[in-house]
N, C-alpha and C positions, 0 to 999 in steps of 0.2 A: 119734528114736524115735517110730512112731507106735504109738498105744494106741488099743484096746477100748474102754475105760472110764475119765473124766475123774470123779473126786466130788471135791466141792468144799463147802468148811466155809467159815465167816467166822471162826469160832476156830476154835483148832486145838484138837482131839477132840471136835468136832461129827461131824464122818463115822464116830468111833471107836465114837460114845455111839449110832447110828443107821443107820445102814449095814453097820458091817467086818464082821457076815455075812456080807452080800449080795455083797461085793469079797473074801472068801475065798474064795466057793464061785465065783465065776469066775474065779479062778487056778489053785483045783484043773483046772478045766474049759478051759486052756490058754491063757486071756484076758492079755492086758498090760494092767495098772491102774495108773493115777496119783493123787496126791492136790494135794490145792492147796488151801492156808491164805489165805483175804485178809489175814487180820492175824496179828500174834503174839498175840492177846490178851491186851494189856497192862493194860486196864483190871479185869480181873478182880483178886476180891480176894482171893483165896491167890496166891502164887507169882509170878513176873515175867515179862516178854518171854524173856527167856534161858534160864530154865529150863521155860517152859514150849514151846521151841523144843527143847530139849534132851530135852523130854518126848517132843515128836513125832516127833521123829529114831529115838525109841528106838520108839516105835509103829507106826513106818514097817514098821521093821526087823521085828519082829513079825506085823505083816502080810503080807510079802513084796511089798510093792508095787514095780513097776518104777523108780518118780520122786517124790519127795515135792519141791515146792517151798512158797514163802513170799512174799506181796508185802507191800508195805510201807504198804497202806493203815491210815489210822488207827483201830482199836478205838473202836465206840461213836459216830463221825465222819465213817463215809467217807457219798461220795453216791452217789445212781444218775447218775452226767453222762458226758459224752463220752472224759472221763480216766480215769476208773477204770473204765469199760467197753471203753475199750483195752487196759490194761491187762490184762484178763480176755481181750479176744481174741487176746491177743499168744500166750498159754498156748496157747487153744483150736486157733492155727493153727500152732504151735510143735507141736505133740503131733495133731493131726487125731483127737479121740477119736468114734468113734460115739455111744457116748453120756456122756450127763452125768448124774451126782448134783450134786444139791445139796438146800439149808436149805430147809425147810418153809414151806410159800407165808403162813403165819401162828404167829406162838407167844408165849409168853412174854416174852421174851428180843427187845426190838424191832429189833436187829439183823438176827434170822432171817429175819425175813418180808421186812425192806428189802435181805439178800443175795441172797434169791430171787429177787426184780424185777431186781436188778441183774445175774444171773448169765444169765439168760431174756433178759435185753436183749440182752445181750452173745451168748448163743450168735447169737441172731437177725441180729446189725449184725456179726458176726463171716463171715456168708454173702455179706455185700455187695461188688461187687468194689471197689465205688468209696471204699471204706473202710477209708482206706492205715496200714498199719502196718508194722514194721520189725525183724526180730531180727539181732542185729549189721550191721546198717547194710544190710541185704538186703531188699526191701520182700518181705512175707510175701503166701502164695496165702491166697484166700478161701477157710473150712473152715466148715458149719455142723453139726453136729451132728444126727445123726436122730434122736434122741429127748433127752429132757430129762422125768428124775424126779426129785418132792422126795419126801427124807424127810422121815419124820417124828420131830420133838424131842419137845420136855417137853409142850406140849399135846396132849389127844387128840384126834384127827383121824381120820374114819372113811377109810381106805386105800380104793383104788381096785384095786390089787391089792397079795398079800402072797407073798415068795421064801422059801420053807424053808429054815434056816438050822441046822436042827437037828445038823447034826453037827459046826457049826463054833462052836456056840455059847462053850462053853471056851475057844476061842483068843480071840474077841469080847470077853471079860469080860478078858481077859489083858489084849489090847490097849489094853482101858481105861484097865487100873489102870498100865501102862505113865505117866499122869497123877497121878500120885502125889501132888502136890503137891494137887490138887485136890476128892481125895475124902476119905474117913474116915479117919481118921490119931488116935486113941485118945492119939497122944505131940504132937500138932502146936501149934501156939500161936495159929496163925490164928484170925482170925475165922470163925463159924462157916457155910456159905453152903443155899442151898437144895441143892446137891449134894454137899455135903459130909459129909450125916448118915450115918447107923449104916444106913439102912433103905436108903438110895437106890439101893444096887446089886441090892437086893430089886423094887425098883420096876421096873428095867430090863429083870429078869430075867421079872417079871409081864408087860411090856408085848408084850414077844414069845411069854411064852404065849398073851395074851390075842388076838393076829394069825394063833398057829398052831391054835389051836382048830378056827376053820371049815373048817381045810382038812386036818384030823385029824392034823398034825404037832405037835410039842413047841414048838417055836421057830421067830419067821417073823419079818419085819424088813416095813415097811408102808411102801408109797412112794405119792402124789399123780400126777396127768397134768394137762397143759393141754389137749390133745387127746384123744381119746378113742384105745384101743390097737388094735390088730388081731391077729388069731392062723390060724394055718393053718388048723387045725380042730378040733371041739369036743375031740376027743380030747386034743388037749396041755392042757387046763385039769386041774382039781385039783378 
């Protein structure tokens, strides 16, 4: 199956918490999207590998996305090296998607910014022909992707540009809490975490007003570039 659109989290409901506007309103709009978890985020401190696998499976479903997978790098561990950016390109040339999401080039959360580099590397060395890789014992064609956008997570980051997300917003917030384990829970016994509180989905919802403002919409999702973007003509801007 080849896809549109690759977005890619290091945990899984990173694309949930920062993108799943952006990857609704191009399903409505005919697009094949996939998503891709580096880890299960096991190191988190509500909830386990399993069920929070069992959370994404259910958020997948809610999104409607064509493919959700899972690799097994380690939460909190992996590297930017030559293994786990095969790993990443084995996806990229398995799925041939034009573009990629992924984790914010810097944030919080020091995972994010070292998924970034490593996902970036990867689309790049995923173009190389000399750079063999193998899905079921087939050595796979070189694919690189034309563009590459980071969202953006818990930090604020001044957006490069912003996608109107306003009438998908509702199923976004769904998708979320599809992660159950991991937000407000008023019955839970967990420990309590920075995303866990009463307010936070307040925060979420502020963040995409505060991206849809300049472009007179309600709701807007804010993505980063390494290159700078192109556009046909003034008229498609906002």
């Amino acid at each position: 199956m080849k896809l549109d659109i690759l977005a890619i989290g290091v945990h899984p409901d990173d694309v949930e918490l920062s993108a799943s506007g952006t990857i609704l309103k191009h399903i409505a709009l005919g697009k094949k999207v996939g998503l891709l978890d580096l880890t299960k985020g096991e190191l988190g401190t509500r909830g386990n590998a399993v069920l929070r696998t069992e959370e994404a499976t259910k958020a997948a479903k809610i999104l409607g996305v064509s493919i959700r997978e899972q690799l097994d790098m380690a939460d909190g561990f992996f590297e930017n090296n030559e293994a786990h950016q095969k790993k990443i390109i084995q996806i990229i040339r398995k799925y041939q998607p034009e573009i990629v999401l992924c984790n914010a080039v810097s944030d919080r959360h020091p995972d994010h910014g070292r998924a970034a580099k490593l996902t970036t590397d990867a689309c790049f060395y995923s173009g190389l022909i000399k750079v063999e890789t193998k899905d079921n014992n087939t050595v796979q064609a070189a694919w690189r992707p034309k563009a590459v956008y980071h969202y953006i997570q818990d930090n604020f980051i001044e957006p490069d540009f912003v996608i109107d997300i306003t009438p998908y917003m509702d199923k976004k917030m769904e998708s979320i809490m599809a992660y159950s384990s991991q937000f407000f829970d008023p019955n839970s016994k967990e420990p309590a975490t920075p995303i866990s509180t009463k307010n936070f989905m307040e925060y979420v919802k502020a963040k995409c007003s505060i991206f849809g403002r300049p472009i007179n919409v309600d709701y807007a999702e804010g993505f980063t570039v390494n290159r700078y973007i192109g556009v046909e003509n003034l008229f498609d801007l906002k």
